[in-house]
DSSP file (Angstrom, degrees, kcal/mol; ACC not computed):
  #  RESIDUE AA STRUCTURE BP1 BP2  ACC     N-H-->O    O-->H-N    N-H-->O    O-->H-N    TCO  KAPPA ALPHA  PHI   PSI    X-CA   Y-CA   Z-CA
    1    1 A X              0   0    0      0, 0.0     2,-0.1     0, 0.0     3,-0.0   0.000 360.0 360.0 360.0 130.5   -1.4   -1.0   10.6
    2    2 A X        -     0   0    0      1,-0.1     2,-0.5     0, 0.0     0, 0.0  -0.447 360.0-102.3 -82.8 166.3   -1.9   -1.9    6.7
    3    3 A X        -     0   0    0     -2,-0.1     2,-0.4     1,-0.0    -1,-0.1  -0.531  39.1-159.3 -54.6 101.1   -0.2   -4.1    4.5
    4    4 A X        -     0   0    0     -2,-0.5     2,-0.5    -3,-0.0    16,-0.0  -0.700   3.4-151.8 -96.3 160.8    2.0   -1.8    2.5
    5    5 A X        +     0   0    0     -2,-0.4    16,-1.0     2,-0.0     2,-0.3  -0.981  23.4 160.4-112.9 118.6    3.5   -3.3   -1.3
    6    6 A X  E     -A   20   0A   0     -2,-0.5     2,-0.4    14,-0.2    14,-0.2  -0.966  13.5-172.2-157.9 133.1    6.8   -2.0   -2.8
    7    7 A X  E     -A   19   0A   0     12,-1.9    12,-2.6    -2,-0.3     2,-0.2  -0.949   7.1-167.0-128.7 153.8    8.9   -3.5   -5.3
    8    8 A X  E     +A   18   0A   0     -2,-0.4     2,-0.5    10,-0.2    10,-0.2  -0.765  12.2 168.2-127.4  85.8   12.5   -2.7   -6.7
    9    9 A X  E     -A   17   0A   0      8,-1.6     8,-3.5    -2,-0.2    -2,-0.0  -0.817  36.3-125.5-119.4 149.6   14.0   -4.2   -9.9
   10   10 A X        +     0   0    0     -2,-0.5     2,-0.5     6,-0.2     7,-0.4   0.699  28.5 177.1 -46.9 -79.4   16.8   -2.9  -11.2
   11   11 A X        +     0   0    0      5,-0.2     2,-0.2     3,-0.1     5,-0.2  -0.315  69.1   8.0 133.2 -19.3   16.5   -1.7  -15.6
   12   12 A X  S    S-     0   0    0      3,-1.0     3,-0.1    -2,-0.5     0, 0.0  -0.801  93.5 -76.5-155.9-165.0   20.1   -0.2  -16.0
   13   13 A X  S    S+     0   0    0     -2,-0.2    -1,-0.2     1,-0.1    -3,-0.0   0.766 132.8   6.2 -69.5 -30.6   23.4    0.4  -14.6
   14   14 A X  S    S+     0   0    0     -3,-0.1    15,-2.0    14,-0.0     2,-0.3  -0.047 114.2 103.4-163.8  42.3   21.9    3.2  -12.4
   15   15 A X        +     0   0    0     13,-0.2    -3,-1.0    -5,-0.1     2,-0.2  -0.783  39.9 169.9-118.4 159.4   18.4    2.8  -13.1
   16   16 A X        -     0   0    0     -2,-0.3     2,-1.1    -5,-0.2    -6,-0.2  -0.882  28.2-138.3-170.3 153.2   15.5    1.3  -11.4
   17   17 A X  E     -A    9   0A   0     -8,-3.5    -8,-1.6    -7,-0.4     2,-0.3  -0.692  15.9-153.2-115.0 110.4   12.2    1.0  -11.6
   18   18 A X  E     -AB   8  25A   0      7,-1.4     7,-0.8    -2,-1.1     2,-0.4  -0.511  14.0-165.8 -89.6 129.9   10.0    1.3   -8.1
   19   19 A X  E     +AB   7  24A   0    -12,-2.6   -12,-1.9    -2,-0.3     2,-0.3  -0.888  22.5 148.0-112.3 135.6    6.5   -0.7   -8.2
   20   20 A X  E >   -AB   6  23A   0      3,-1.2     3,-3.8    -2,-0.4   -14,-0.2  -0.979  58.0 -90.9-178.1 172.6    4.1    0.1   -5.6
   21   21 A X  T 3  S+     0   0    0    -16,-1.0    -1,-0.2    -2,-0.3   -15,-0.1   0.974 120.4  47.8 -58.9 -52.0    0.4    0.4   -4.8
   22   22 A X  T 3  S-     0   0    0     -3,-0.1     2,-0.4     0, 0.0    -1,-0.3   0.462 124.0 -83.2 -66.2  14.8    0.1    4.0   -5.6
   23   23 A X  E <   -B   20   0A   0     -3,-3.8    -3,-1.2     2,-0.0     2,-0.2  -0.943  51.6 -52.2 141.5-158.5    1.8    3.6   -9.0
   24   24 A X  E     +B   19   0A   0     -2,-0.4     2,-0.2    -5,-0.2    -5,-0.2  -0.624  39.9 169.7-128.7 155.8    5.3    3.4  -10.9
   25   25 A X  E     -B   18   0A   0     -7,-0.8    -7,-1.4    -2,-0.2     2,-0.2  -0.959  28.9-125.2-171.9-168.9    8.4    5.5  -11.1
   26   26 A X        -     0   0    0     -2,-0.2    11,-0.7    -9,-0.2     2,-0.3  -0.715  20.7-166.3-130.1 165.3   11.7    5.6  -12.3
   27   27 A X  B     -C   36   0B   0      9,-0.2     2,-0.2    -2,-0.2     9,-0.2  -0.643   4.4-168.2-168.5 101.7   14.7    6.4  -10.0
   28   28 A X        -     0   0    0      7,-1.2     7,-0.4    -2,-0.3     2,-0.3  -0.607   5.5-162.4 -85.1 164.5   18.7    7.4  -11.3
   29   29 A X        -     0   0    0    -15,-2.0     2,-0.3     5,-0.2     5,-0.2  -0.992  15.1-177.3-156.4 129.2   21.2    7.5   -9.3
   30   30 A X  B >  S-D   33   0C   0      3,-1.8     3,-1.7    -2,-0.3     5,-0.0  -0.927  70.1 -52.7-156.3 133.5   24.8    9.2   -9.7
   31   31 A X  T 3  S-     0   0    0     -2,-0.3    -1,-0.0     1,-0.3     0, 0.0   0.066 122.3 -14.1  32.9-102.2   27.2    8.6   -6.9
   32   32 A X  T 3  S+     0   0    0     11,-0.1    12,-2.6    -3,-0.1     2,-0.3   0.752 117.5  69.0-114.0  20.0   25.4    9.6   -3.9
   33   33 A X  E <   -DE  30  43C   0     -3,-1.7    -3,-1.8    10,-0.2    10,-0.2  -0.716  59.0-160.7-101.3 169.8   22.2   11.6   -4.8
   34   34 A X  E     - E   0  42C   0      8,-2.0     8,-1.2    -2,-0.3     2,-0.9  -0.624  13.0-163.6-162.2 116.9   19.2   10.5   -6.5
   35   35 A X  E     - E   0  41C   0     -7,-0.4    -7,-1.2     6,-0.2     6,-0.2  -0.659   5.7-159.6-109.7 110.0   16.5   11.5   -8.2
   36   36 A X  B >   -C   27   0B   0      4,-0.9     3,-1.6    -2,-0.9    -9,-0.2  -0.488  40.3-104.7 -84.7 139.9   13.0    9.7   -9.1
   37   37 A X  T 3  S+     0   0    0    -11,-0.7    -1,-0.1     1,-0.3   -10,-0.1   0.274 109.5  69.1 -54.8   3.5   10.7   10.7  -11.8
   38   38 A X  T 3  S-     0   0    0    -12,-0.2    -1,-0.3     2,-0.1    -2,-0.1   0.334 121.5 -95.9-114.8   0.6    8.0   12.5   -9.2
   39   39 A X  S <  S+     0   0    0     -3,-1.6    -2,-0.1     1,-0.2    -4,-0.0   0.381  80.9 144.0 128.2 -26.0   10.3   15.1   -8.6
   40   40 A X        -     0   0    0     14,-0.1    -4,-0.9    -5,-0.1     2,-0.4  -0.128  29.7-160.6 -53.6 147.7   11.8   13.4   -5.1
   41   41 A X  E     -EF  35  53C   0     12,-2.5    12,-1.1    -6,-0.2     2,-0.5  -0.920   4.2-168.0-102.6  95.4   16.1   13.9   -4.2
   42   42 A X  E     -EF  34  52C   0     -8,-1.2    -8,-2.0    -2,-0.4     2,-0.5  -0.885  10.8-164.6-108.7 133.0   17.6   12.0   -2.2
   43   43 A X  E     -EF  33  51C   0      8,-3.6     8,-3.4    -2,-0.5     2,-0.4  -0.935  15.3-148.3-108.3 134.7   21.1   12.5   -0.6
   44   44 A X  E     - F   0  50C   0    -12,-2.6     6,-0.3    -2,-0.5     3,-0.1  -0.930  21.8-176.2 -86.7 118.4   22.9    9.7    1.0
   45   45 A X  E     -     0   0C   0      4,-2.9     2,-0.2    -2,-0.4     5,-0.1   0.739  69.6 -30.6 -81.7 -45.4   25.0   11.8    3.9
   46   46 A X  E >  S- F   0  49C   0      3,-1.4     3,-1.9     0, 0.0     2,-0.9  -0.951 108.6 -38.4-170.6 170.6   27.0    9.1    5.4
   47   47 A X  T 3  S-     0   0    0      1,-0.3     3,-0.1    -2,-0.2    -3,-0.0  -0.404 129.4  -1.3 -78.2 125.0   25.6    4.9    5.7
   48   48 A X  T 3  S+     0   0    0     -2,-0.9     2,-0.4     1,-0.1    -1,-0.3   0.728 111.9 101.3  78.5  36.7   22.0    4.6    6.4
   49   49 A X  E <   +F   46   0C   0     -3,-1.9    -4,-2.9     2,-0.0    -3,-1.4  -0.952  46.7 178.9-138.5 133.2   21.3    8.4    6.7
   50   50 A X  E     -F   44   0C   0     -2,-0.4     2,-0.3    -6,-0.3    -6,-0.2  -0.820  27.0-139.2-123.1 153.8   19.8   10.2    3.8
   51   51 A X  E     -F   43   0C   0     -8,-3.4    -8,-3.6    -2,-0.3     2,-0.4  -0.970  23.1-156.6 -97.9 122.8   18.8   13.5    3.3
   52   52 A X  E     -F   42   0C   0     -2,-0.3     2,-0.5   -10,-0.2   -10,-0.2  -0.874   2.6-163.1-110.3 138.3   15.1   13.9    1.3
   53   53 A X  E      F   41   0C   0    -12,-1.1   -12,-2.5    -2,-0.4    -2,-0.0  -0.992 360.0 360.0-124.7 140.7   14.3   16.8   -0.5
   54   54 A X              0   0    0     -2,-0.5   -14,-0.1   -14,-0.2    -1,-0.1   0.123 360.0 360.0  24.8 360.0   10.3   17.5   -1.5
């Protein structure tokens, strides 16, 4: 199994900015969805289960 790389720093109130091998992105967040600058959704359902859309 490889080594994977992923970083998270924070940029705003309900911003952040995701580092990783394959590149940069941006990721807001309002209450429990969230949406990142390639297009990903994510719904948080209940704690620790998310829903992903693309």
């Amino acid at each position: 199994m490889g080594i994977l790389f992923r970083s998270r720093r924070k940029v705003g109130s309900n911003l952040w900015l995701n580092l990783a091998k394959s590149g940069a992105s941006l990721t807001a967040r309002a209450g429990r969805a969230s949406v990142n600058s390639r297009g990903r959704v994510t719904v948080r359902l209940a704690k620790g289960i998310t829903w992903r859309i693309k």
